[in-house]
C-alpha atoms as an extended CHARMM CRD file, in Angstrom:
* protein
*
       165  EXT
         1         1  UNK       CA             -6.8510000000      129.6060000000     -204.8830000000  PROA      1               0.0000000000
         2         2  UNK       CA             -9.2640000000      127.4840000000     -203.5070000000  PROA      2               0.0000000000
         3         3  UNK       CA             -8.9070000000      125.7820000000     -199.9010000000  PROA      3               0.0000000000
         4         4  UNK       CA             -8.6930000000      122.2260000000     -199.4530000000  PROA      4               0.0000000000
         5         5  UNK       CA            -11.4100000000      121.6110000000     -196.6930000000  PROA      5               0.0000000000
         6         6  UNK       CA            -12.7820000000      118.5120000000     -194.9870000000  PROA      6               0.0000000000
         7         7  UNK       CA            -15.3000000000      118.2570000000     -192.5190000000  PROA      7               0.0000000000
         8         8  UNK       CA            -13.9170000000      115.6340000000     -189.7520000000  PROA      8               0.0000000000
         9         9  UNK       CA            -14.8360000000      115.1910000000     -185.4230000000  PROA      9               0.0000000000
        10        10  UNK       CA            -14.0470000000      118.2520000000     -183.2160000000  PROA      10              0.0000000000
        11        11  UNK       CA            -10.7840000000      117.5850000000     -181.2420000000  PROA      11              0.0000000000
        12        12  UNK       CA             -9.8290000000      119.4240000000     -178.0710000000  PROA      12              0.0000000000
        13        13  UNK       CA             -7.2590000000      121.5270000000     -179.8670000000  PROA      13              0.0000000000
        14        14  UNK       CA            -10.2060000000      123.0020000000     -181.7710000000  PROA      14              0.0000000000
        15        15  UNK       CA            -11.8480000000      124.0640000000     -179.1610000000  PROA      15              0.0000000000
        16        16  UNK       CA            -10.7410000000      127.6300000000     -179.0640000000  PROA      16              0.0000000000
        17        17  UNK       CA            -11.3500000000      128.5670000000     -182.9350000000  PROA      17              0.0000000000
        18        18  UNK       CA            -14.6400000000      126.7960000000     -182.4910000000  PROA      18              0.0000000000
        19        19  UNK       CA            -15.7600000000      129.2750000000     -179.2320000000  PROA      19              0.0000000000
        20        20  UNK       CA            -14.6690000000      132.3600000000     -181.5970000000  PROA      20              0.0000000000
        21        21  UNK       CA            -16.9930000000      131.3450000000     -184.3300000000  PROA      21              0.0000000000
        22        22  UNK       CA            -19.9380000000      130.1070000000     -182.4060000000  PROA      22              0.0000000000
        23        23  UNK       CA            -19.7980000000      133.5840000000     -180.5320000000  PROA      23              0.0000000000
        24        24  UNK       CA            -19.3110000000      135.2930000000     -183.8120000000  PROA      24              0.0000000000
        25        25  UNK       CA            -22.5150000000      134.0460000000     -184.4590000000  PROA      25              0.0000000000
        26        26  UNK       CA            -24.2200000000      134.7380000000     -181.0220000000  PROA      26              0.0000000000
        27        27  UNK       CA            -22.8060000000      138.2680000000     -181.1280000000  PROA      27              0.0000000000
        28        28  UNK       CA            -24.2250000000      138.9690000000     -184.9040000000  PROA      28              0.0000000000
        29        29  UNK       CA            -27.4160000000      138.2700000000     -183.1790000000  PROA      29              0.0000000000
        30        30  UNK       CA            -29.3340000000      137.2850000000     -186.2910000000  PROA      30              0.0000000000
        31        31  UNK       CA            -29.2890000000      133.2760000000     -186.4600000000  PROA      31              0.0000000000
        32        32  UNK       CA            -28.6900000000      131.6500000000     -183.1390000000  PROA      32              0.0000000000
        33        33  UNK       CA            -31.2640000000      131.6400000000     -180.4140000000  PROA      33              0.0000000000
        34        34  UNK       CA            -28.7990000000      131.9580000000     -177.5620000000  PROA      34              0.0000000000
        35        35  UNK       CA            -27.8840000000      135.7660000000     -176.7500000000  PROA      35              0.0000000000
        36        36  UNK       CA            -24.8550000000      134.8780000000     -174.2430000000  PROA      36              0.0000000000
        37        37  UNK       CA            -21.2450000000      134.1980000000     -175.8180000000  PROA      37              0.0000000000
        38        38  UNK       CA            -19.7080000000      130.7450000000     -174.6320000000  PROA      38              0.0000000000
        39        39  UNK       CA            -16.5910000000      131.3690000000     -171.5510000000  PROA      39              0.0000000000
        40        40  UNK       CA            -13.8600000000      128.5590000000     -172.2450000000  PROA      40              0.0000000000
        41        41  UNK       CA            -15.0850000000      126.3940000000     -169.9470000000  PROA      41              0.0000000000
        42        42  UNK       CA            -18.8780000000      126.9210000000     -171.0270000000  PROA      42              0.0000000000
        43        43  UNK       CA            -17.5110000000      126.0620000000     -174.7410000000  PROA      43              0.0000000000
        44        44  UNK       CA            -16.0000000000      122.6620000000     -173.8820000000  PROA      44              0.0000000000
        45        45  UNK       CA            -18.8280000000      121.4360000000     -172.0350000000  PROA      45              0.0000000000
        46        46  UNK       CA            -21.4230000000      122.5140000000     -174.6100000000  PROA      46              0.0000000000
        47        47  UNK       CA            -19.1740000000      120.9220000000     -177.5500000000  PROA      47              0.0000000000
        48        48  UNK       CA            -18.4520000000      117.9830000000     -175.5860000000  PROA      48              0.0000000000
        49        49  UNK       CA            -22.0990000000      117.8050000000     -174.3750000000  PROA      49              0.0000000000
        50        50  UNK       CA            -23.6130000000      117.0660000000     -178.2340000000  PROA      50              0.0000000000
        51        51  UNK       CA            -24.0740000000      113.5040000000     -179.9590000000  PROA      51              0.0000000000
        52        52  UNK       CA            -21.7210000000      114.8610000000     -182.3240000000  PROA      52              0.0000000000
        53        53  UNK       CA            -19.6830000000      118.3730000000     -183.3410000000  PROA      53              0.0000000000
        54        54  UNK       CA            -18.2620000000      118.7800000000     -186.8210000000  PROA      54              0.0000000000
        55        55  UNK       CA            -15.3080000000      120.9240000000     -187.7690000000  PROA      55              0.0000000000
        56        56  UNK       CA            -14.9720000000      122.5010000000     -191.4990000000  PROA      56              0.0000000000
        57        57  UNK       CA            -10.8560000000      122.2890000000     -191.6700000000  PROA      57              0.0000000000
        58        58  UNK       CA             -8.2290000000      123.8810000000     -194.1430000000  PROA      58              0.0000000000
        59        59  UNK       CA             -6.0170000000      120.8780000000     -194.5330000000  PROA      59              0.0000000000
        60        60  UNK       CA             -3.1540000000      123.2880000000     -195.4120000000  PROA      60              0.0000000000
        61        61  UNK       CA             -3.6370000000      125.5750000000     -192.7520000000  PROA      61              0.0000000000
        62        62  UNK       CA             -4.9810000000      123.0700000000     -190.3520000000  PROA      62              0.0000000000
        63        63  UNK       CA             -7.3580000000      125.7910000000     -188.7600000000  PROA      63              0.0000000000
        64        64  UNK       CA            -10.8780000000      125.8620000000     -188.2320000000  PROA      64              0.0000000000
        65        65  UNK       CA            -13.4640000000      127.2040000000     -190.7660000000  PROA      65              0.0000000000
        66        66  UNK       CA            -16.7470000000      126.4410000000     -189.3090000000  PROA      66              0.0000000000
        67        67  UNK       CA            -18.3240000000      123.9580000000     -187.0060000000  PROA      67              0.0000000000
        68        68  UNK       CA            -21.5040000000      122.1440000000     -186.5230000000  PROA      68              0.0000000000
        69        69  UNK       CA            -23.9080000000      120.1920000000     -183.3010000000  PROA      69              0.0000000000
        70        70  UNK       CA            -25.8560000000      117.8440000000     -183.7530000000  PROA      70              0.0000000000
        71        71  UNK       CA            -28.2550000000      116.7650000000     -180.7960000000  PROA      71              0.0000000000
        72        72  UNK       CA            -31.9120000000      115.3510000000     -180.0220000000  PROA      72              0.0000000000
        73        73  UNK       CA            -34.6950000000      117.0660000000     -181.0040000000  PROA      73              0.0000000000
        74        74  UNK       CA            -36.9340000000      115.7540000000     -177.9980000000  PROA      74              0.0000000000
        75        75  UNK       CA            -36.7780000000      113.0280000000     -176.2820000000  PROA      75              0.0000000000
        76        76  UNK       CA            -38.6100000000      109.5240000000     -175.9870000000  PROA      76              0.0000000000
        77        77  UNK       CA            -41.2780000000      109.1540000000     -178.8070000000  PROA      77              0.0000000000
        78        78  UNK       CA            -39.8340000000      111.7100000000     -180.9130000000  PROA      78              0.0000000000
        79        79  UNK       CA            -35.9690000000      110.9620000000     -179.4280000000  PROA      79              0.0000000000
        80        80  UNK       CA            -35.3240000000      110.1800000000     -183.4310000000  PROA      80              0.0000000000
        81        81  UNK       CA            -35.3000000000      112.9180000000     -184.4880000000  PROA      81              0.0000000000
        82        82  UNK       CA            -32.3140000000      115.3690000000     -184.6940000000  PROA      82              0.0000000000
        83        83  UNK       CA            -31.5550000000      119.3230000000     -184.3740000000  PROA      83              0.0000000000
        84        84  UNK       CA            -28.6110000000      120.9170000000     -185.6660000000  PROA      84              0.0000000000
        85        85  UNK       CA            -26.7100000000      124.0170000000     -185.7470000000  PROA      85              0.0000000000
        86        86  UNK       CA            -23.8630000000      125.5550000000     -188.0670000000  PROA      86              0.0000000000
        87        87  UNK       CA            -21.3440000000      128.0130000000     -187.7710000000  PROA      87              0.0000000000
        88        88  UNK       CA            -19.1700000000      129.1900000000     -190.7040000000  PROA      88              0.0000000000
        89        89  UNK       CA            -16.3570000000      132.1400000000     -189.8270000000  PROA      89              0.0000000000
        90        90  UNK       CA            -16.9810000000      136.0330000000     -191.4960000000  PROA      90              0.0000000000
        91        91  UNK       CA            -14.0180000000      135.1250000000     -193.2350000000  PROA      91              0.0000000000
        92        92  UNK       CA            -14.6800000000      132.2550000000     -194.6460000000  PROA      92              0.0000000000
        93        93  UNK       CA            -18.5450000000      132.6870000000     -195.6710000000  PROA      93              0.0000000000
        94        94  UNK       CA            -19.6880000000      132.0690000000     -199.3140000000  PROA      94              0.0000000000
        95        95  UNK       CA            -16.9370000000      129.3010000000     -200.2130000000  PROA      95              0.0000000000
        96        96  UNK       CA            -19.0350000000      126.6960000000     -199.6820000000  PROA      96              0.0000000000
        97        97  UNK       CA            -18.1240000000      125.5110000000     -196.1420000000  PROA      97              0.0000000000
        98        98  UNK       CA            -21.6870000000      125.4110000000     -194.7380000000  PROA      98              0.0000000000
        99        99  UNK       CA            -22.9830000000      122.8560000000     -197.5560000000  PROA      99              0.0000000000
       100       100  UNK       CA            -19.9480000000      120.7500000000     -196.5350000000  PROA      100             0.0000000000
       101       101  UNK       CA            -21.0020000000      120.8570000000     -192.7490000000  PROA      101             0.0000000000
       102       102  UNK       CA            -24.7370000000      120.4360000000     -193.5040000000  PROA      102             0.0000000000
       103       103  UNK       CA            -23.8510000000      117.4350000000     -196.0590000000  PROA      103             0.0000000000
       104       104  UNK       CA            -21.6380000000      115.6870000000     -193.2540000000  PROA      104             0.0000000000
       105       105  UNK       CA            -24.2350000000      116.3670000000     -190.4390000000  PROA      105             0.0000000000
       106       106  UNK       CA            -26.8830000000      114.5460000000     -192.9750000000  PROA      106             0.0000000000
       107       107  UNK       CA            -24.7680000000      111.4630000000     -192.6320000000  PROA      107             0.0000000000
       108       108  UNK       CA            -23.5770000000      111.6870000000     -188.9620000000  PROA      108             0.0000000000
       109       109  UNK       CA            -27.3960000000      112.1180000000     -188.4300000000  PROA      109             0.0000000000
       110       110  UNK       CA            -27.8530000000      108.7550000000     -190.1450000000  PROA      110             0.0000000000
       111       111  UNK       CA            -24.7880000000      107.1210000000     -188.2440000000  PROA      111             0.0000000000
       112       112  UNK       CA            -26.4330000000      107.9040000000     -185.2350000000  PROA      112             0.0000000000
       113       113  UNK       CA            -29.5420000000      106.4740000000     -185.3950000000  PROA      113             0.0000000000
       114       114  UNK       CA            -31.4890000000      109.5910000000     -186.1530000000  PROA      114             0.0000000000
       115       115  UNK       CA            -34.4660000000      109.3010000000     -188.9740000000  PROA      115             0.0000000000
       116       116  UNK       CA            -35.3440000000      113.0270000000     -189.2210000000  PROA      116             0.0000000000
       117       117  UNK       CA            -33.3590000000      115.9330000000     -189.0760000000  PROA      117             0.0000000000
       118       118  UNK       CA            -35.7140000000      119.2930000000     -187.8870000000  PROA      118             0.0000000000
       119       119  UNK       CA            -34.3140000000      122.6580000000     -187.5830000000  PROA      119             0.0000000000
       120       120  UNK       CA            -36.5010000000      124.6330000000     -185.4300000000  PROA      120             0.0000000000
       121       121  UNK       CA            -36.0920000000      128.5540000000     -185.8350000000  PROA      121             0.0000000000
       122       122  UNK       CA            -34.2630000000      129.4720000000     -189.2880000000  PROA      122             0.0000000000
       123       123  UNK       CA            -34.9110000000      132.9720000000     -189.6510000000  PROA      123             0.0000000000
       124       124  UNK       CA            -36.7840000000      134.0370000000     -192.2940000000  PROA      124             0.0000000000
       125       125  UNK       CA            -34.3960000000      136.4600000000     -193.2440000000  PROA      125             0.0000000000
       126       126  UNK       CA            -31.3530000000      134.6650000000     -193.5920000000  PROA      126             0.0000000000
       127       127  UNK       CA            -31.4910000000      133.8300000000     -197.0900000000  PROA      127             0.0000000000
       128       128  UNK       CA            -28.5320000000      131.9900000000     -197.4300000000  PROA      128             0.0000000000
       129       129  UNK       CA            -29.2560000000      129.1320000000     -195.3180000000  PROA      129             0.0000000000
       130       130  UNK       CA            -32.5510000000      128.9990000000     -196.5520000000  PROA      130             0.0000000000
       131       131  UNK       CA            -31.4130000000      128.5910000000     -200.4500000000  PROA      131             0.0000000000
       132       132  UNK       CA            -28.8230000000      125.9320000000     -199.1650000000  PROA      132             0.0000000000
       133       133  UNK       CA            -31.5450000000      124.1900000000     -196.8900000000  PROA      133             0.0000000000
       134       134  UNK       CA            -34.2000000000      123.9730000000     -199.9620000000  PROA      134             0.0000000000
       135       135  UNK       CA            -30.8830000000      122.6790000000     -202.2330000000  PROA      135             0.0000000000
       136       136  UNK       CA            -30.2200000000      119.5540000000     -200.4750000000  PROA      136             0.0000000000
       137       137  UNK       CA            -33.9990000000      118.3770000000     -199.9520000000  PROA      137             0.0000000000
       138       138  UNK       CA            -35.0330000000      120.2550000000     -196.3350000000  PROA      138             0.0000000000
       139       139  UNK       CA            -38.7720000000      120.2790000000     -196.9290000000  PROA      139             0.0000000000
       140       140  UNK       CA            -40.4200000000      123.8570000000     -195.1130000000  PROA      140             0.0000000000
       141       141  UNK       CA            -43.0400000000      123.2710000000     -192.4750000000  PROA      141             0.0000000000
       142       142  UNK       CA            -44.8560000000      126.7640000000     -192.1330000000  PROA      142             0.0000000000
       143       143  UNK       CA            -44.0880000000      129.7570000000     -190.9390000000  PROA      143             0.0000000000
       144       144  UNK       CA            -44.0800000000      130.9940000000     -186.9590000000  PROA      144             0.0000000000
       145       145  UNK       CA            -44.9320000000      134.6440000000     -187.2340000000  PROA      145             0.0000000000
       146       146  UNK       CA            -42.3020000000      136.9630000000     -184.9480000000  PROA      146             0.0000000000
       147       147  UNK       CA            -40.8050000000      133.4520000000     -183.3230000000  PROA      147             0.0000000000
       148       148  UNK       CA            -37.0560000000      135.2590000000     -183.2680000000  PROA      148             0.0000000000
       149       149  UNK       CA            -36.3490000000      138.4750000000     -181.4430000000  PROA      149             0.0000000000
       150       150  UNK       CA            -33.0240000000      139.6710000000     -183.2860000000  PROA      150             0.0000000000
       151       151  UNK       CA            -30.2780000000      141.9370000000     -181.6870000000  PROA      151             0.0000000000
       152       152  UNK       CA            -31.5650000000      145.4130000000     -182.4520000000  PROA      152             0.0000000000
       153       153  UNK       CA            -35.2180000000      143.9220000000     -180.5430000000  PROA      153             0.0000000000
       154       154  UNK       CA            -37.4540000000      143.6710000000     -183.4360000000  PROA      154             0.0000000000
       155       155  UNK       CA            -38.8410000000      140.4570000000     -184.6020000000  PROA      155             0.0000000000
       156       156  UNK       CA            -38.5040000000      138.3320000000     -187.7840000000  PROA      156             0.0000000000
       157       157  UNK       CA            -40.3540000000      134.8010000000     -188.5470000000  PROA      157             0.0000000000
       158       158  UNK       CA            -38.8210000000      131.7660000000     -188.3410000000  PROA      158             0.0000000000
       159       159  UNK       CA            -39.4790000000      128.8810000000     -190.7760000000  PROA      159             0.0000000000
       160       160  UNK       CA            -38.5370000000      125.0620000000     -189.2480000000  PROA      160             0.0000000000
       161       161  UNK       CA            -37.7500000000      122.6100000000     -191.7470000000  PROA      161             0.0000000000
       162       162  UNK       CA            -36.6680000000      119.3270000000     -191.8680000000  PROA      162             0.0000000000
       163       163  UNK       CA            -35.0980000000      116.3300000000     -193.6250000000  PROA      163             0.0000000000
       164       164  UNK       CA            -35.7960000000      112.0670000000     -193.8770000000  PROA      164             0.0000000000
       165       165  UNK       CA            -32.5040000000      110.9250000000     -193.3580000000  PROA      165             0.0000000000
């Protein structure tokens, strides 16, 4: 049966399905650049700290799928343009969820003044993001030879991308 999900603004109650997923992530050790699980307290300031954070919700469960941030890029001259991150749960991957996070984020970008949003350090290995990222328009700027140390220590290329919005 398929779920029923919507993508809608974070809410405090969220918080602590959101911190379990984002350090899913940080533990695989293959995506994000951060190598240090959120703490509760670390988790609502970094959530609350964003221009905007996205959850991927079950409306019949009401729990939390997957989340996104969106945030500056850089600042002054280049302040319009946007970064991102996304976070789908193990148990939830391949249903869809991240094109419904990365879709929303595309229009919250908009909403929020941003014209471009960049993504900085997608792995070259991570297929899946990649395939979705090339679906919905994300042109590929190059590639940065050994730019992400995974968890086992060796190194894989990232590829930034980015999308007019």
């Amino acid at each position: 049966m398929e779920m029923d999900i919507f993508v809608r603004a974070y809410e405090e109650k969220d918080l602590p399905e959101m911190r379990e997923i984002w350090n899913e992530v940080v533990e695989d050790g293959i995506a994000f650049p951060q190598d240090e699980p959120l703490s509760e307290d670390g988790a609502r300031e970094f959530f609350a700290g964003q221009s905007y954070t996205g959850v991927a919700e079950d409306r019949e469960s009401g729990g939390v799928l997957g989340l996104y941030i969106l945030h500056p890029n850089n600042v002054g001259r280049c302040g319009h343009i946007c970064n991102a991150s996304y976070a789908v749960s193990s148990r939830y991957r391949g249903q869809h969820i991240g094109e419904k996070l990365v879709r929303d984020c595309l229009l919250q970008g908009r909403l929020h003044g941003f014209r471009v949003l960049q993504f900085n350090a997608v792995v070259r290995t991570n297929a899946g993001a990649r395939h979705l990222y090339e679906k919905l328009g994300f042109v590929q700027l190059g590639t940065i030879p050994g730019g992400f140390r995974m968890k086992d220590g060796h190194y894989e290329d990232i590829c930034p991308y980015y999308h007019e919005l």
